[in-house]
C-alpha positions in Angstrom: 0.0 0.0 0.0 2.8 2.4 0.4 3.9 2.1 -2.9 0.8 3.1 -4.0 1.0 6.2 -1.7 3.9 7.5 -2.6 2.9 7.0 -6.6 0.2 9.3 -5.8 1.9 11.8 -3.6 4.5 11.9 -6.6 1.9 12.1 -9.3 0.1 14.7 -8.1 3.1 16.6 -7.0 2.5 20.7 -8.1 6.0 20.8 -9.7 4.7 16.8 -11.4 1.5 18.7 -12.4 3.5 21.6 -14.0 5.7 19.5 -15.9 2.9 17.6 -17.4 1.2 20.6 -18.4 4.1 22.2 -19.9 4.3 18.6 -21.7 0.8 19.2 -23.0 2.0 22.6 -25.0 0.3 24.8 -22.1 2.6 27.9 -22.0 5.1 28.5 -19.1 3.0 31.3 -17.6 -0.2 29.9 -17.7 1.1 27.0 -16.4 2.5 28.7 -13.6 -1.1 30.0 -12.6 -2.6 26.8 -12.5 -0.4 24.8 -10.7 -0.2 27.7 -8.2 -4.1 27.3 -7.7 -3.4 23.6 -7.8 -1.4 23.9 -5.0 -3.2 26.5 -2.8 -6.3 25.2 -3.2 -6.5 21.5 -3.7 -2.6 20.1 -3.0 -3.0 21.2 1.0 -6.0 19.0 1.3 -5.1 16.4 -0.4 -1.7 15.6 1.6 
């Protein structure tokens, strides 16, 4: 089961989330924005 955890905690990772939406042609800035809401607003709860 911890394996499982810490795939998660990786894969949702702000700086994984970034990544993968720079990967997805979204541009640096936007990017930026999201995973900065990402993370203030749904990354706390999670973990």
């Amino acid at each position: 089961m911890r394996h499982v955890r810490d795939f998660m905690q990786h894969f949702f990772n702000p700086l994984h989330v970034y990544c993968r939406l720079k990967d997805m042609g979204v541009a640096a800035p936007a990017a930026h924005r999201m995973t900065r809401a990402y993370e203030r607003y749904l990354w706390r709860f999670i973990w």
